[in-house]
Structures are given as C-alpha cells and as structure tokens.
C-alpha positions as CSV (number, residue, x, y, z in Angstrom):
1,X,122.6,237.5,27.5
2,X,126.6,237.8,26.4
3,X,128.3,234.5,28.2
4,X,131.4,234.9,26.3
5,X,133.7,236.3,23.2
6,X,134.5,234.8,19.8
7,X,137.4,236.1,18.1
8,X,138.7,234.7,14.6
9,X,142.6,235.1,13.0
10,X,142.1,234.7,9.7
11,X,145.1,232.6,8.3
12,X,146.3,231.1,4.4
13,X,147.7,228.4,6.6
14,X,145.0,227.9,9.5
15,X,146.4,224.4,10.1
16,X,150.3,226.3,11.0
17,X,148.5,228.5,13.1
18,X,146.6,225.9,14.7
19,X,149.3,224.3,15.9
20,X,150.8,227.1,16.8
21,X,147.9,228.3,19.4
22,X,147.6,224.2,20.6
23,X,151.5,223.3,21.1
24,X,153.2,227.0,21.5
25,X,150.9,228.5,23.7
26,X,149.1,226.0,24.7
27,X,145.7,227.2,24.6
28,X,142.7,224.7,25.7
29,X,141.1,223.5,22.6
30,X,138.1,221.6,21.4
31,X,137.8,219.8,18.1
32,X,134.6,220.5,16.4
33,X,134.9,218.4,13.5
34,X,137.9,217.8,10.9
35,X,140.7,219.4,12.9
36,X,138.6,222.6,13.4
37,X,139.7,223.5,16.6
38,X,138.3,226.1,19.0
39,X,140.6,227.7,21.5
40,X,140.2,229.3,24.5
41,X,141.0,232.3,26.0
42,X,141.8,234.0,29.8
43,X,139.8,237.0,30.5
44,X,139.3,239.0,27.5
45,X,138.0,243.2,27.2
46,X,136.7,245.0,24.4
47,X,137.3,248.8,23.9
48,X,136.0,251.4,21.4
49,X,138.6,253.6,19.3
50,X,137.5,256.1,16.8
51,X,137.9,255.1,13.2
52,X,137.3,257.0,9.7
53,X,135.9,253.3,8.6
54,X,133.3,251.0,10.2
55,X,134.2,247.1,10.7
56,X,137.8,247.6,11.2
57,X,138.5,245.1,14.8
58,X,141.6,244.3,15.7
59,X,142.7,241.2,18.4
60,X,145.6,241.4,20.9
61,X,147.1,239.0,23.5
62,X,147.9,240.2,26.7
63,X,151.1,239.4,28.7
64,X,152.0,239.8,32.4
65,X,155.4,240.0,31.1
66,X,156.3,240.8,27.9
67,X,160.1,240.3,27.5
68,X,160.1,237.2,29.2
69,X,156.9,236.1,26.6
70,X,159.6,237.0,23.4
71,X,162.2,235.5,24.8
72,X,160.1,231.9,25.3
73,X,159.3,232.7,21.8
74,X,162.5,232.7,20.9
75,X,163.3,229.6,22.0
76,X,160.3,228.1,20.1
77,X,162.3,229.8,17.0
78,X,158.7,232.5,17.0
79,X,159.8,236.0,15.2
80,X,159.1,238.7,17.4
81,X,159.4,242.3,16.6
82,X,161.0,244.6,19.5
83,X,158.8,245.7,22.3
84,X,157.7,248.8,22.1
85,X,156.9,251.0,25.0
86,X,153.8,253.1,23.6
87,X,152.5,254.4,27.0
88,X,149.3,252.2,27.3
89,X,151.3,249.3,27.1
90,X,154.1,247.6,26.1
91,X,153.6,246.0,22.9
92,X,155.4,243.5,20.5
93,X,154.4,241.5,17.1
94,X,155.4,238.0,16.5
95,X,155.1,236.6,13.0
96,X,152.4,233.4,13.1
97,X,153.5,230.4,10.8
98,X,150.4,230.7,8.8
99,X,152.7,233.9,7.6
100,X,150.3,236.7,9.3
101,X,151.0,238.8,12.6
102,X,149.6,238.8,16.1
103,X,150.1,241.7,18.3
104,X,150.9,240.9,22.0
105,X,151.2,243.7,25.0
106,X,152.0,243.9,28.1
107,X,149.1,246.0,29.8
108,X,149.5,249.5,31.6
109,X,146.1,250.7,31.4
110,X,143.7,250.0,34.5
111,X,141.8,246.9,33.8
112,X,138.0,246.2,33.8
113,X,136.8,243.5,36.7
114,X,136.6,239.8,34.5
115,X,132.2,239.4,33.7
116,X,130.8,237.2,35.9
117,X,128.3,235.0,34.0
118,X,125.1,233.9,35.7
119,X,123.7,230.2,34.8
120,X,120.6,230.2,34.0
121,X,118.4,227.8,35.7
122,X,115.4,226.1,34.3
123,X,112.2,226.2,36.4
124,X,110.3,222.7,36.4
125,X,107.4,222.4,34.4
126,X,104.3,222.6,36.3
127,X,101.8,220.3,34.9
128,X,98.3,221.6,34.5
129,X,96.2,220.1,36.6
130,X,92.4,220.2,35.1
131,X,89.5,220.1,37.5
132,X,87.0,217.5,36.8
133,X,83.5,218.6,35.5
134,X,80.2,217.7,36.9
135,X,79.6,215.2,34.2
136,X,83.2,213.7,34.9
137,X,82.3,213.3,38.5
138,X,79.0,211.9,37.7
139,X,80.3,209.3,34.8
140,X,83.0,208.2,38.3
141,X,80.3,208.1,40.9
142,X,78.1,205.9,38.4
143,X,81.0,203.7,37.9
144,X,81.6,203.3,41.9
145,X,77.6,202.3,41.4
146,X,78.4,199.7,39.1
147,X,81.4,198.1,41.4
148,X,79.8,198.4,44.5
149,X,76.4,196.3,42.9
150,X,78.8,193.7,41.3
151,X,80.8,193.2,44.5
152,X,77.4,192.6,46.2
153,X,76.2,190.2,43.6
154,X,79.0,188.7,43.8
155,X,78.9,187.8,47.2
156,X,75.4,186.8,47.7
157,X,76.0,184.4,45.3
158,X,79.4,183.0,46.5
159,X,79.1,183.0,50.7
160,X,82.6,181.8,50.3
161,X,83.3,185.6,49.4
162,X,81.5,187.5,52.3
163,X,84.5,188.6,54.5
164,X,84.5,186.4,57.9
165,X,83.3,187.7,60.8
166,X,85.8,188.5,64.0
167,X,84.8,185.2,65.6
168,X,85.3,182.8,63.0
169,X,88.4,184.7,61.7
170,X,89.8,184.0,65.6
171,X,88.5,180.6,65.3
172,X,90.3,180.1,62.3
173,X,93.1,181.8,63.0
174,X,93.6,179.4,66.2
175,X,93.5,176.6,63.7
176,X,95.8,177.5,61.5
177,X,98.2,178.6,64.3
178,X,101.6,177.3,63.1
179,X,102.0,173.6,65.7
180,X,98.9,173.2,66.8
181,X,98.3,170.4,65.1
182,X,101.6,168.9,66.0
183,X,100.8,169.0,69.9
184,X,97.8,167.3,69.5
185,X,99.9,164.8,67.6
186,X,101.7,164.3,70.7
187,X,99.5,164.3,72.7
188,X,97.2,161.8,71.0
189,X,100.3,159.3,70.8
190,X,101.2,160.3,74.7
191,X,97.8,158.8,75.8
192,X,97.9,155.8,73.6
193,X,101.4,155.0,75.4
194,X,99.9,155.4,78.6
195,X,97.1,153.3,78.1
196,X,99.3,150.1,76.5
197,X,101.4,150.5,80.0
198,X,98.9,150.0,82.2
C-alpha cells in the first residue's frame, strides 16, 4: 500500500534549489541520472483544508525551532521573512535561490504518530510436484526390467563380474592385507640364514 510521500518544488532554476536542499539543509539525496537528485525527508503529514478550487497542494517544512532555523539561514545569507505567530504554528518564508518561496513552521498543533511501514515478504515458490501416472510407472518398472536382465547377462557371461562371496572376499582380503607379503619376505630370508649357519 502507501510506503512513502513524493513532494515536488517546482523551480526556473532547479539546479539553485538543488544545491540549496543538498549543501544548506543538507537533506540525503540520490542522483537518479544527470544531476536529478531526489531528497529525502523526516516524517512528513498530510492534512485536508477546504478550498473553492480542486488541485491547489501546498508543501511546508517543519522546524523544532523556528528562530534559531532563520537565524542559521541567515548566516547562509537565506532571506527569511519574519516569523509569524498564527496560532497553529509559527511560521516563516525564506526566498529559495531558484527565486521561488518555501514556507517553514514551527509546529503547535498535536502531531499524528510517524506510519510505520510493513515490508513485505515474499513467500517461496512452491514447486508443483506432479504425481506419476500408471503408464509413467509402468514405462519405469519396464525399464528396471531392462537393467536388471542386462546386469544378469552381463554377469553370466563375465564370472569376473559376479560379486565375491564372503569367503573368498576374506580370503582376499587377508591377501591383500597391507605387509603381509613383506613378513613372509623375512621370514623366507630368516630361514635361508639359518640354514647357511649350520
């Protein structure tokens, strides 16, 4: 739903004002592309006022302090009109360098809580997950047939394939246990010493 607000100044010198909003205020800023920069903004409320015309909006700052915000103005050599105590706040215009003005208050109406925006999170994808048919189970059980009878083949006409039995695997095993064969070497040339002695 609403995550946020967009408010435009329209400006004859938008690059002025730019610079204005990036190096006087200091606003946080993104360049889009070309020196279009996007600022933005604290916590920001809309409000309704009754109008003879439709499409009339108006945008204001907000200050926590409103003298002390013209007097820093001041020193940045900003025009600011004097503040103005109208009951609902305390308000003041300062003369952008683009030549246009921005109006900037000091609240004294009660303020709305700041929107709290919810991410939204993506559920993961579940993959559809088909079961097979009868004919896709019969095609796989026909090709388990096939493997099995090849396997088979396979081995009757290679004995060298047929899986060893649990003796001759031991036997074998025993065999090929790692220094065997070098004991019996020893042994071998142990007797042939003993035998050259005597």
């Amino acid at each position: 739903m609403i995550i946020g607000a967009h408010s435009i100044i329209y400006s004859k010198n938008p690059e002025a004002d730019r610079a204005f909003l990036r190096d006087v205020l200091h606003l946080t800023n993104v360049d889009v592309g070309d020196g279009w920069l996007i600022f933005g903004l604290p916590p920001a409320e809309v409000a309704i006022h009754p109008s003879d015309k439709n499409n009339v909006h108006e945008f204001y700052l907000m200050s926590d302090d409103v003298e002390a915000f013209v007097a820093q103005m001041k020193k940045s050599r900003i025009a600011c009109e004097p503040v103005q105590n109208l009951g609902w706040g305390l308000l003041t215009q300062l003369m952008l360098p683009g030549g246009g003005k921005l109006g900037v208050y000091e609240p004294r109406h009660a303020r709305p809580k700041p929107m709290s925006v919810k991410k939204r999170t993506q559920k993961p994808l579940k993959r559809a997950t088909k079961k097979p048919t009868a004919r896709r189970r019969r095609a796989r059980n026909r090709a388990g047939d096939r493997n099995r009878e090849f396997i088979e083949a396979a081995i009757s006409l290679s004995p060298a394939l047929a899986p060893p039995n649990s003796c001759n695997s031991a036997d074998r095993s025993a065999q090929d246990r790692p220094g065997r064969h070098a004991r019996d070497d020893r042994r071998n040339t142990s007797t042939i010493l003993q035998s050259e002695s005597s």
